[in-house]
Jmol script that loads the backbone (N, CA, C; Angstrom):
load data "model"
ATOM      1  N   UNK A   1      68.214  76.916  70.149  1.00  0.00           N
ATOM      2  CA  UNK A   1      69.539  76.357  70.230  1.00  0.00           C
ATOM      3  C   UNK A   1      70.450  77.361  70.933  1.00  0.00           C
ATOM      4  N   UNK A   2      71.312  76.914  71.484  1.00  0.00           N
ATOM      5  CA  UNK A   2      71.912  77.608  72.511  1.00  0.00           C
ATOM      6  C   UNK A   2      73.549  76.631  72.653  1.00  0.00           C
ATOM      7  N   UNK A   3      74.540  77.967  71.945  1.00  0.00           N
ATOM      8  CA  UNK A   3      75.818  77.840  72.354  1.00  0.00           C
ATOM      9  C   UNK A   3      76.920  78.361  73.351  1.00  0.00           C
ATOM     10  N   UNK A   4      78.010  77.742  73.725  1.00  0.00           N
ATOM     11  CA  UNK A   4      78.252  78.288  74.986  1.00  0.00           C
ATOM     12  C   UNK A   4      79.752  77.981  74.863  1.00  0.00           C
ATOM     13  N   UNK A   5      80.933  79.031  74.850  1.00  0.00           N
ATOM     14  CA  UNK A   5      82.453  78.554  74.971  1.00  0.00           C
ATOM     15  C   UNK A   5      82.797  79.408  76.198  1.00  0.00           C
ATOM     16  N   UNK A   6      84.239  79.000  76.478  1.00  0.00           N
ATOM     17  CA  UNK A   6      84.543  79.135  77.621  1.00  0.00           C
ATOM     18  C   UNK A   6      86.236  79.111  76.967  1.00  0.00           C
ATOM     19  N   UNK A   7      87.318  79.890  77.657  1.00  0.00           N
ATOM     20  CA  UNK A   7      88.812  79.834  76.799  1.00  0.00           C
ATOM     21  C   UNK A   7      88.555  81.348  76.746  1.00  0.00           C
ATOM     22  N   UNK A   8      90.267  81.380  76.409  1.00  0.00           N
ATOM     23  CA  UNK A   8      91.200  82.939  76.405  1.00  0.00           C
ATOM     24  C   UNK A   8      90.905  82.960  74.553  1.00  0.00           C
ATOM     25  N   UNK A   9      90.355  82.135  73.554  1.00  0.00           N
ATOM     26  CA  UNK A   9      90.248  82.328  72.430  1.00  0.00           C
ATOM     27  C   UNK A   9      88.536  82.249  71.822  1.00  0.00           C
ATOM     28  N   UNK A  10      88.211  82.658  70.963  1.00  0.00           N
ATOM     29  CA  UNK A  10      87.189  82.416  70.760  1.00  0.00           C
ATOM     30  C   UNK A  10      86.730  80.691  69.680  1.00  0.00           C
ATOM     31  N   UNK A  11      85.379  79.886  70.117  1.00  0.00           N
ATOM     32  CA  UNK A  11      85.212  79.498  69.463  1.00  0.00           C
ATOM     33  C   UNK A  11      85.553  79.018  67.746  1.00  0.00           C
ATOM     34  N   UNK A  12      86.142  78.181  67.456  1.00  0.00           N
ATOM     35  CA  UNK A  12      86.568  77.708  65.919  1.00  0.00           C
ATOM     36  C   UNK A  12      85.822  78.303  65.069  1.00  0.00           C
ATOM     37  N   UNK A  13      84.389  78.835  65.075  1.00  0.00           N
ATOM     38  CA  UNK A  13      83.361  79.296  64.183  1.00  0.00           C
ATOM     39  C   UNK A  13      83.831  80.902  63.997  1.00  0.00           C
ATOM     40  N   UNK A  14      83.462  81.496  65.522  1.00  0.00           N
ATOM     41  CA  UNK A  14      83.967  82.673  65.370  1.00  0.00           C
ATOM     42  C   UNK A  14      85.035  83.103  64.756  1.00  0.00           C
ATOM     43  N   UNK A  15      86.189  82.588  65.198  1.00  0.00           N
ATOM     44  CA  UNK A  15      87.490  82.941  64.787  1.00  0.00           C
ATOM     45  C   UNK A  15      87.809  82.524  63.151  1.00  0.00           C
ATOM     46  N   UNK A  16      87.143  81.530  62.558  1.00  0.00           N
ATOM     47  CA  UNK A  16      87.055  81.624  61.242  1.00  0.00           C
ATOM     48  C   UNK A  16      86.311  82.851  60.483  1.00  0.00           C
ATOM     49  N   UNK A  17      85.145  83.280  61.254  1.00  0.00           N
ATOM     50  CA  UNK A  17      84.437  84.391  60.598  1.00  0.00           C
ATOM     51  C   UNK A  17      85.293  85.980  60.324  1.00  0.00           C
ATOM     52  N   UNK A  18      86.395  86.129  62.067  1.00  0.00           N
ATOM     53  CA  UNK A  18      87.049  86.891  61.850  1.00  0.00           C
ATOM     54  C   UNK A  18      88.444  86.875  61.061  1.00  0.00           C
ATOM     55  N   UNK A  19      88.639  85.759  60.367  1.00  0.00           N
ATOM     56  CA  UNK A  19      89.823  85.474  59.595  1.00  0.00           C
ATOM     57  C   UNK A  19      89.134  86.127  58.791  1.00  0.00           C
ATOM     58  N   UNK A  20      88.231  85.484  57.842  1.00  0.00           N
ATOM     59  CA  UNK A  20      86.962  85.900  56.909  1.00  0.00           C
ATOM     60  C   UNK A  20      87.356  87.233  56.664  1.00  0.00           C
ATOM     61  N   UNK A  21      86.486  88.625  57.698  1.00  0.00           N
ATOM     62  CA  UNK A  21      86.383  89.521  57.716  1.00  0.00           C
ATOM     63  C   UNK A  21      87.524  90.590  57.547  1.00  0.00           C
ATOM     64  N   UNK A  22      88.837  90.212  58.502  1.00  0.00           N
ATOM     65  CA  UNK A  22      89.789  90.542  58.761  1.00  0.00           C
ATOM     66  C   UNK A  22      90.833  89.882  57.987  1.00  0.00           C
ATOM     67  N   UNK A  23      91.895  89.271  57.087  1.00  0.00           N
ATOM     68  CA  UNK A  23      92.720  88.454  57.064  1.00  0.00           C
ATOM     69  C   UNK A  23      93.486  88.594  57.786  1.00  0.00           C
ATOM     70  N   UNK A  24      94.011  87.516  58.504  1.00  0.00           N
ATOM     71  CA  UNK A  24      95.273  88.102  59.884  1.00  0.00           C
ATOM     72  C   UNK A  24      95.009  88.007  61.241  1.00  0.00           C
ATOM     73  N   UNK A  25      93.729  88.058  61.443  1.00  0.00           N
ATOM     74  CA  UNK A  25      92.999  88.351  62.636  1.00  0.00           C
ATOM     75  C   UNK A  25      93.264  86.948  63.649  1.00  0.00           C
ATOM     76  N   UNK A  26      92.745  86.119  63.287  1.00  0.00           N
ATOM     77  CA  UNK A  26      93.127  84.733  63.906  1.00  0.00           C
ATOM     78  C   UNK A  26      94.701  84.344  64.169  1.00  0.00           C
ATOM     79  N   UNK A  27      95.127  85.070  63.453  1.00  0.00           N
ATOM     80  CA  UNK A  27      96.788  84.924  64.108  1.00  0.00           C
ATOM     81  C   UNK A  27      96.996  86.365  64.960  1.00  0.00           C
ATOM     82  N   UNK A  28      96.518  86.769  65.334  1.00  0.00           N
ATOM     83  CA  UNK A  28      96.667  88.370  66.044  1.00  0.00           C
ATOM     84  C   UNK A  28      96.077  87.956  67.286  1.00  0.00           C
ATOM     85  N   UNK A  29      94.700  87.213  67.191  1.00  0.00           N
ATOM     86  CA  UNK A  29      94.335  86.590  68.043  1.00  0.00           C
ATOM     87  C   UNK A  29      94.793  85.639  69.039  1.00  0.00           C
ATOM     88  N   UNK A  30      95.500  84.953  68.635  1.00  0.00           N
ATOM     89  CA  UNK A  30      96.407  83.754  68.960  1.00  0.00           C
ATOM     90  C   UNK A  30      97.828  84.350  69.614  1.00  0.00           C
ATOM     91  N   UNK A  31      98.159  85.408  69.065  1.00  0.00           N
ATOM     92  CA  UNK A  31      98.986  86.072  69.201  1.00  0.00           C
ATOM     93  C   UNK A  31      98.887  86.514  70.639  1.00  0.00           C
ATOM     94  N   UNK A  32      98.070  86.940  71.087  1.00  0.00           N
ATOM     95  CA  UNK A  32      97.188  87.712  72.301  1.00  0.00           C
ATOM     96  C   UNK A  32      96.840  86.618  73.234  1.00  0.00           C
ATOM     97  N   UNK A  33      96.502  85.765  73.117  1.00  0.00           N
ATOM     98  CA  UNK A  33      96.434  84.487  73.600  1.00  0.00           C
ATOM     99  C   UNK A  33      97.616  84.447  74.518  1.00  0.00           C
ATOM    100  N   UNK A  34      98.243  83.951  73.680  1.00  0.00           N
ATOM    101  CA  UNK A  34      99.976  83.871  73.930  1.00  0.00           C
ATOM    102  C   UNK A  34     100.274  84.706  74.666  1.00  0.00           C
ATOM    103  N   UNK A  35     100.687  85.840  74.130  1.00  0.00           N
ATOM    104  CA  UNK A  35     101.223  87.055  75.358  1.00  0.00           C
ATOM    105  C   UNK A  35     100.752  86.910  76.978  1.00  0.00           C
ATOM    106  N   UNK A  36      99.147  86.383  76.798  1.00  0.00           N
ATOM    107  CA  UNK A  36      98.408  87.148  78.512  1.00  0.00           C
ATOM    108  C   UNK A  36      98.991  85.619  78.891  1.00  0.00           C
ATOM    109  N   UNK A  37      98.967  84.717  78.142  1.00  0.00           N
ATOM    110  CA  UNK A  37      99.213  82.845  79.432  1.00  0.00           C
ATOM    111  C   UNK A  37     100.757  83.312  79.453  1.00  0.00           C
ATOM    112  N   UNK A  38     101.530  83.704  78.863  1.00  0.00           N
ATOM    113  CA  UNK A  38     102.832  83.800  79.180  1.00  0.00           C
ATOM    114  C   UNK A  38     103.037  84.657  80.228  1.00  0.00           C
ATOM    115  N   UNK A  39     102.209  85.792  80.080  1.00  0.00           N
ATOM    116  CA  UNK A  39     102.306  87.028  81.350  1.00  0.00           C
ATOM    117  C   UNK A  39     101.824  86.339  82.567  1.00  0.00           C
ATOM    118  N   UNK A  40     101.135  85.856  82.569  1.00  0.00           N
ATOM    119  CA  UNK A  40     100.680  84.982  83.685  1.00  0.00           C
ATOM    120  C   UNK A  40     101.147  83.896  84.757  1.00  0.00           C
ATOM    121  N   UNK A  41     101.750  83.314  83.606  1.00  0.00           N
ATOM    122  CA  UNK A  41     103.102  82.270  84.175  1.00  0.00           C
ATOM    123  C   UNK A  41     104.231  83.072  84.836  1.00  0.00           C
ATOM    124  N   UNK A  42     104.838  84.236  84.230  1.00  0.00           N
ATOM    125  CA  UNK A  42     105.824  84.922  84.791  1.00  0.00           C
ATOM    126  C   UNK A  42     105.153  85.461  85.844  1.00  0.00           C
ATOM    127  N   UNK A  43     104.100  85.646  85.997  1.00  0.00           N
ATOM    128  CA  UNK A  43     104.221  85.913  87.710  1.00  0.00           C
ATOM    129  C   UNK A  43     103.694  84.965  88.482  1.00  0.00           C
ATOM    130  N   UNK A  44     103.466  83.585  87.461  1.00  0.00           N
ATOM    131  CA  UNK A  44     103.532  82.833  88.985  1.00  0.00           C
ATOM    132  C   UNK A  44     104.637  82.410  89.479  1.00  0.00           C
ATOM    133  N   UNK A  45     105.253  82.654  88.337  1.00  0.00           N
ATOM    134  CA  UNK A  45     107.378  82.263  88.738  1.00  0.00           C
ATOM    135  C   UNK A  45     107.501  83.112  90.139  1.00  0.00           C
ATOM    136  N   UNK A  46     107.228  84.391  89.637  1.00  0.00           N
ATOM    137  CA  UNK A  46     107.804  85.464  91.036  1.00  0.00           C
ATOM    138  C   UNK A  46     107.066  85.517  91.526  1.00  0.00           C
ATOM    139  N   UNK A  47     105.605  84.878  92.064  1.00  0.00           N
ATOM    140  CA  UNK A  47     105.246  84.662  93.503  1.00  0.00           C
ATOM    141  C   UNK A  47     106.286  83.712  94.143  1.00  0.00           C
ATOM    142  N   UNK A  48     106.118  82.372  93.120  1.00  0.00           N
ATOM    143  CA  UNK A  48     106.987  81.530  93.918  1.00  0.00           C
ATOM    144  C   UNK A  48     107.940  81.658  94.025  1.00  0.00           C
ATOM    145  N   UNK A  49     109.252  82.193  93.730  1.00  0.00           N
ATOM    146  CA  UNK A  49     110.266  82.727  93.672  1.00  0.00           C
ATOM    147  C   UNK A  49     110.150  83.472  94.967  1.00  0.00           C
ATOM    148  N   UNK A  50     109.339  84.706  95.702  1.00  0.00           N
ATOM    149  CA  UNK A  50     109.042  85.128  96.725  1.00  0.00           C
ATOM    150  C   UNK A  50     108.766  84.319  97.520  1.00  0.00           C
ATOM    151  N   UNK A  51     107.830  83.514  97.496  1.00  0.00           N
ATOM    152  CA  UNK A  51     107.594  82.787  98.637  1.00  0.00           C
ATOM    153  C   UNK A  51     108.831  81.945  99.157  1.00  0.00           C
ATOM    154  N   UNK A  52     109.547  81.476  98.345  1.00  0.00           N
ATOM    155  CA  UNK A  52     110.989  80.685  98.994  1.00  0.00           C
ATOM    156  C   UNK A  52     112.136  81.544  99.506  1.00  0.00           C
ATOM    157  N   UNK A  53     111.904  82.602  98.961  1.00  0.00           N
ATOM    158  CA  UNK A  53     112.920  83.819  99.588  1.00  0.00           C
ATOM    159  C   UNK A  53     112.635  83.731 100.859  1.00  0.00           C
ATOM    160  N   UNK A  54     111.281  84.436 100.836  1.00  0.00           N
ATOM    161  CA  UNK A  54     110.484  84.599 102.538  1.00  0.00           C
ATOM    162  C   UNK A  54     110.609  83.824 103.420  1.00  0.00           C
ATOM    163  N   UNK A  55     110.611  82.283 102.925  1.00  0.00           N
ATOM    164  CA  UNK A  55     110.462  80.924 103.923  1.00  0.00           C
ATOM    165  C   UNK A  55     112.208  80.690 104.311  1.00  0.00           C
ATOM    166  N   UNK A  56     112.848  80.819 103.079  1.00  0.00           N
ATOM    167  CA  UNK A  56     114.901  80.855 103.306  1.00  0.00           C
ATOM    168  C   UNK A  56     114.567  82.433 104.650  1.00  0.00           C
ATOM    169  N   UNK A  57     114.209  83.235 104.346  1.00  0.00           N
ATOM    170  CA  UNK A  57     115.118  84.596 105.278  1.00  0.00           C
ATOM    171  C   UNK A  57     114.091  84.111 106.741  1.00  0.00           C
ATOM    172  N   UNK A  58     113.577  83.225 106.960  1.00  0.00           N
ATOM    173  CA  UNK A  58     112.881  83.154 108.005  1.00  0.00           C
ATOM    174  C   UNK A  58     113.389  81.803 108.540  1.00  0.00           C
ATOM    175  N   UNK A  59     114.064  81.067 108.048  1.00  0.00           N
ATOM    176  CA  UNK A  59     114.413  79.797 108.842  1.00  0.00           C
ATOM    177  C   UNK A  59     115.885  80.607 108.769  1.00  0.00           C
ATOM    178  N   UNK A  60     116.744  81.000 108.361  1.00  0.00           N
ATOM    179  CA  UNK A  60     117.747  81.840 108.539  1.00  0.00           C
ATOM    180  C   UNK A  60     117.458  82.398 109.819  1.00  0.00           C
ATOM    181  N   UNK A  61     116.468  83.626 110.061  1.00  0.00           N
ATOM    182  CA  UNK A  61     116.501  84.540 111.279  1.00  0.00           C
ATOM    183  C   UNK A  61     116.049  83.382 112.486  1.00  0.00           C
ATOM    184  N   UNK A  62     115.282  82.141 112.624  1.00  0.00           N
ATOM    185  CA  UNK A  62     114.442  80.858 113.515  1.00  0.00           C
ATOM    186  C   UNK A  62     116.188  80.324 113.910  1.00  0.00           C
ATOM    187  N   UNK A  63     117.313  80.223 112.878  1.00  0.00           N
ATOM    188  CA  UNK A  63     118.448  79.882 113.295  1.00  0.00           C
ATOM    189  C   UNK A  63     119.684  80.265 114.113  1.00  0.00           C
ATOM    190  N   UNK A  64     119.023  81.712 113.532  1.00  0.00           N
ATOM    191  CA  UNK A  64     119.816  82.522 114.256  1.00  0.00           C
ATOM    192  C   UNK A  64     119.546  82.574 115.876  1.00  0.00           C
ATOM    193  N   UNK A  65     118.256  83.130 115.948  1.00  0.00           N
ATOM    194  CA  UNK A  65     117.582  83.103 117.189  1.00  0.00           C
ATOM    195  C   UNK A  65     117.531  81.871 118.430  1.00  0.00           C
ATOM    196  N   UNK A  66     117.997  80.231 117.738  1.00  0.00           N
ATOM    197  CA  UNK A  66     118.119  79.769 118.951  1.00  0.00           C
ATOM    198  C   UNK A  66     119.391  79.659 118.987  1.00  0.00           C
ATOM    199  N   UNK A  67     120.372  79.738 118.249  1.00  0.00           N
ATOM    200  CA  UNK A  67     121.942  79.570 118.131  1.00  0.00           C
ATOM    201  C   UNK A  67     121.896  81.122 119.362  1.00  0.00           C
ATOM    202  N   UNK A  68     121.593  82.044 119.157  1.00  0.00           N
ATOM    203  CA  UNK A  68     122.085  82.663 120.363  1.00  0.00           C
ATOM    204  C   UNK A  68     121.294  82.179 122.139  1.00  0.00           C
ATOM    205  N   UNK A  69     120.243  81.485 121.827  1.00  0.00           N
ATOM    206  CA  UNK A  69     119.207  81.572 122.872  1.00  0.00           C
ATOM    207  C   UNK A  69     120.491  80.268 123.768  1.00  0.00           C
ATOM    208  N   UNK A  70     120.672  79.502 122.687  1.00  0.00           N
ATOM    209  CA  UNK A  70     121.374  78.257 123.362  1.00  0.00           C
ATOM    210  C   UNK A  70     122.612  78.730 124.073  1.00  0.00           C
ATOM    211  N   UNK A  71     123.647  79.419 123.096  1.00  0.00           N
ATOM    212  CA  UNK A  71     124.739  80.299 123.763  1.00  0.00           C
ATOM    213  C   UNK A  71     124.346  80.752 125.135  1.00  0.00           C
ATOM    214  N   UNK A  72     123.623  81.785 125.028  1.00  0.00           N
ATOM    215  CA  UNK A  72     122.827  82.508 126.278  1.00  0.00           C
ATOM    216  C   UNK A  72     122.565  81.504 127.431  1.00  0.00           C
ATOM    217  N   UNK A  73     121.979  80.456 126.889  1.00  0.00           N
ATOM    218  CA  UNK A  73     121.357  79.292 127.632  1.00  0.00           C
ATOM    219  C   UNK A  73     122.847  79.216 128.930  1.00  0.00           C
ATOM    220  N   UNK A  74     123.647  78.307 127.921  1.00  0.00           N
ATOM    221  CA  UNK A  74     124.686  77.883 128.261  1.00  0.00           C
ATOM    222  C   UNK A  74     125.889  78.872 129.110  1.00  0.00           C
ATOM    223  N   UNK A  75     125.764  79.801 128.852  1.00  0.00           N
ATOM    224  CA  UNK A  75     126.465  81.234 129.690  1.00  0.00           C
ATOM    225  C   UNK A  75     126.496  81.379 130.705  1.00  0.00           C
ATOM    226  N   UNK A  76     124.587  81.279 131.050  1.00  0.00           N
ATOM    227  CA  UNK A  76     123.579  81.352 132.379  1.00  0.00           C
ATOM    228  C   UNK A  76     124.366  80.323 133.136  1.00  0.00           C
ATOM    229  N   UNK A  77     124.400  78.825 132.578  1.00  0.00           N
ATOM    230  CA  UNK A  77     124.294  77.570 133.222  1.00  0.00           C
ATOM    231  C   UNK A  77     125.510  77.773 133.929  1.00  0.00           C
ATOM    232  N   UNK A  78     126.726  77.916 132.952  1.00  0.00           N
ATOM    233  CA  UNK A  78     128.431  77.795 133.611  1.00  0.00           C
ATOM    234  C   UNK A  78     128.349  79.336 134.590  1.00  0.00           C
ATOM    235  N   UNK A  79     127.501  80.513 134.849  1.00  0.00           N
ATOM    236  CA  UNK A  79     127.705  81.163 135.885  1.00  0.00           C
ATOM    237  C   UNK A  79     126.735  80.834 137.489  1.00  0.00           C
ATOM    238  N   UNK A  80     126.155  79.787 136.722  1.00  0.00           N
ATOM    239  CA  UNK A  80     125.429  79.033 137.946  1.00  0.00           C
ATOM    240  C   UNK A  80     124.165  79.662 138.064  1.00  0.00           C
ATOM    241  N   UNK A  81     123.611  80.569 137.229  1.00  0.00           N
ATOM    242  CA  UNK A  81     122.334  81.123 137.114  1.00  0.00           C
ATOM    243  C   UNK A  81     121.228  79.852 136.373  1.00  0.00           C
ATOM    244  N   UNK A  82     120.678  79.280 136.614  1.00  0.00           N
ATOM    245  CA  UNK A  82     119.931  77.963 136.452  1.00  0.00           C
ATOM    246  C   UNK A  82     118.964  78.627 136.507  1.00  0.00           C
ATOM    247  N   UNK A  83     118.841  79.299 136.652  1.00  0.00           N
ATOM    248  CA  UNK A  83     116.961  79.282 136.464  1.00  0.00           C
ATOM    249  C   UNK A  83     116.909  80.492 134.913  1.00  0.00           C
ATOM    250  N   UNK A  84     118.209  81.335 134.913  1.00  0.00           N
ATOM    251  CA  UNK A  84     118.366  82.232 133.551  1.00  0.00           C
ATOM    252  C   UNK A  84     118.330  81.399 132.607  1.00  0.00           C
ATOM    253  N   UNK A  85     119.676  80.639 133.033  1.00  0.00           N
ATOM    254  CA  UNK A  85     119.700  79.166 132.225  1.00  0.00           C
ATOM    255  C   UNK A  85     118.602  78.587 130.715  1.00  0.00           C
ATOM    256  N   UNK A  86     117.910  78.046 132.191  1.00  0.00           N
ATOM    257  CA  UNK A  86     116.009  77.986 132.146  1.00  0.00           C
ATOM    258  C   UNK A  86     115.707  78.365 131.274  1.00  0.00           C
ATOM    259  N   UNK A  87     115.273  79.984 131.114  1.00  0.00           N
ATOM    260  CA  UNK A  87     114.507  80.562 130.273  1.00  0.00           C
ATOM    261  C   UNK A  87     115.035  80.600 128.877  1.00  0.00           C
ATOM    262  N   UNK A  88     116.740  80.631 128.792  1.00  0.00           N
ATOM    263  CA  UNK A  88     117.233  80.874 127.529  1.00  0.00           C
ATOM    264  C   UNK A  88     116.550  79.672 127.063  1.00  0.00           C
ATOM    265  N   UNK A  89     117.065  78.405 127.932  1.00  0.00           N
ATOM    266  CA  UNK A  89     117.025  77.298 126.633  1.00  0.00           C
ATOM    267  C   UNK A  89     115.313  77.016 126.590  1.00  0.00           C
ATOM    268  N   UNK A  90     114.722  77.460 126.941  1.00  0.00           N
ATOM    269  CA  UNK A  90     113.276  77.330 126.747  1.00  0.00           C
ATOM    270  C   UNK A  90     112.719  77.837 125.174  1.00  0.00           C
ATOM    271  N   UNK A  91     113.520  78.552 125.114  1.00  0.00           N
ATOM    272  CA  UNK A  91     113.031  79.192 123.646  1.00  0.00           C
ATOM    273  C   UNK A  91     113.398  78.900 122.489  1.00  0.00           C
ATOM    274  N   UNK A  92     114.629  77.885 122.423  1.00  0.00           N
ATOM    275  CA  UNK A  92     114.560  77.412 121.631  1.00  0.00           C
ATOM    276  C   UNK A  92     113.733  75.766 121.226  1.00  0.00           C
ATOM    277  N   UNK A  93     113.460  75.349 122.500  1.00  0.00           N
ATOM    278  CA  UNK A  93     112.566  74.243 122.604  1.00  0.00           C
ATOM    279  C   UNK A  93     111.068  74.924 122.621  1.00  0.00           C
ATOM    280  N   UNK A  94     110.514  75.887 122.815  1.00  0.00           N
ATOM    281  CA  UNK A  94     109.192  75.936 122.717  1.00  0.00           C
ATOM    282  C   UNK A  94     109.478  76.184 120.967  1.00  0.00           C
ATOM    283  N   UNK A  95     110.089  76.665 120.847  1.00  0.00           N
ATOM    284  CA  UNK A  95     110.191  77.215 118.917  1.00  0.00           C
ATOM    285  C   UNK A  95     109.870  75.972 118.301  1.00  0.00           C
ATOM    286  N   UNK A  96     111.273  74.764 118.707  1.00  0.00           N
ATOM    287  CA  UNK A  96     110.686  73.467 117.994  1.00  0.00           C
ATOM    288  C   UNK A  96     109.661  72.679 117.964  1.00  0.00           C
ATOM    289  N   UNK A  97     109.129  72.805 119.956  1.00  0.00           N
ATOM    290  CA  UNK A  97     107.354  72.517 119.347  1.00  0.00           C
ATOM    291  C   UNK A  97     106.409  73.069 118.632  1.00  0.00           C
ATOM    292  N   UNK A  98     106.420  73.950 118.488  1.00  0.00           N
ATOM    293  CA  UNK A  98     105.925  75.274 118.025  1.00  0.00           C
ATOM    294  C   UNK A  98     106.085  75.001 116.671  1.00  0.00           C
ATOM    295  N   UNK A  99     107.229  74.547 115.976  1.00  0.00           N
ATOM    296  CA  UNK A  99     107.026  74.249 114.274  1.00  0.00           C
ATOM    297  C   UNK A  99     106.067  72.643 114.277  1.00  0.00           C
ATOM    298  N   UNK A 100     106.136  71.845 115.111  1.00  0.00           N
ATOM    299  CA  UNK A 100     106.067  70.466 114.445  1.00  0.00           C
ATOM    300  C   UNK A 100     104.593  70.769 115.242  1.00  0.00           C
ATOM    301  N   UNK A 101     103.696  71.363 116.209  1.00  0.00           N
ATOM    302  CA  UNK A 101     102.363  71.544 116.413  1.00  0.00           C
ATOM    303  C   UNK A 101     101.626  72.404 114.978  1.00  0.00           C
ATOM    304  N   UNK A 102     102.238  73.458 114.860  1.00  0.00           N
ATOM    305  CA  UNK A 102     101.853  74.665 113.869  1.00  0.00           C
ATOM    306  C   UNK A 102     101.490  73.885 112.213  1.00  0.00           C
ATOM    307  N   UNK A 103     102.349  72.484 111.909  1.00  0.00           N
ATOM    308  CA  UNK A 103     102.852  72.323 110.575  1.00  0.00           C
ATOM    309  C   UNK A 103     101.304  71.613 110.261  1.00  0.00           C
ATOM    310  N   UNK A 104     101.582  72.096 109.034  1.00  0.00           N
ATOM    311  CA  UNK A 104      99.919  71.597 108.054  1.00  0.00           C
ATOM    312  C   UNK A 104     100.858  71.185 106.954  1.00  0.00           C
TER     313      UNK A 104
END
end "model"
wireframe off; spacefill off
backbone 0.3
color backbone group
């Protein structure tokens, strides 16, 4: 015969034996339980918490970057440089293909 558990606690059998042995133990146990799934959760808070920081300070700097490219764009155009023109506003249009090809 052959038993097999799986869990952050032990088996109902076991953990009665160590009540048994120990009084207290099964709540110390449980106790411990508790602590590591709670520790665990708090950092999946602050991954995700990071990851939306990262994704906010990066569509922030993607905003920044064509708000000047367009300016620039437009600078070129009214000094009659058209082909500077050109290149400014290129970059903010390759950027936008560039998100909606890239997106998964």
């Amino acid at each position: 015969m052959e038993r097999s558990w799986a869990g952050p606690l032990p088996d109902p059998r076991t953990m009665a034996q160590y009540e048994q042995i120990l009084p207290g133990a099964a709540d110390r146990i449980l106790a411990m339980a508790e602590t590591a799934a709670t520790g665990r959760i708090k950092i999946e808070e602050r991954q995700a918490e990071a990851e939306i920081s990262a994704a906010s300070t990066g569509q922030g700097s993607a905003l920044f970057l064509t708000i000047c490219a367009m300016i620039g764009a437009a600078a070129f155009f009214m000094a009659g440089k058209n082909i500077a023109g050109g290149a400014f506003l290129s970059v903010p249009v390759v950027m936008l293909i560039r998100s909606f090809i890239t997106r998964t």
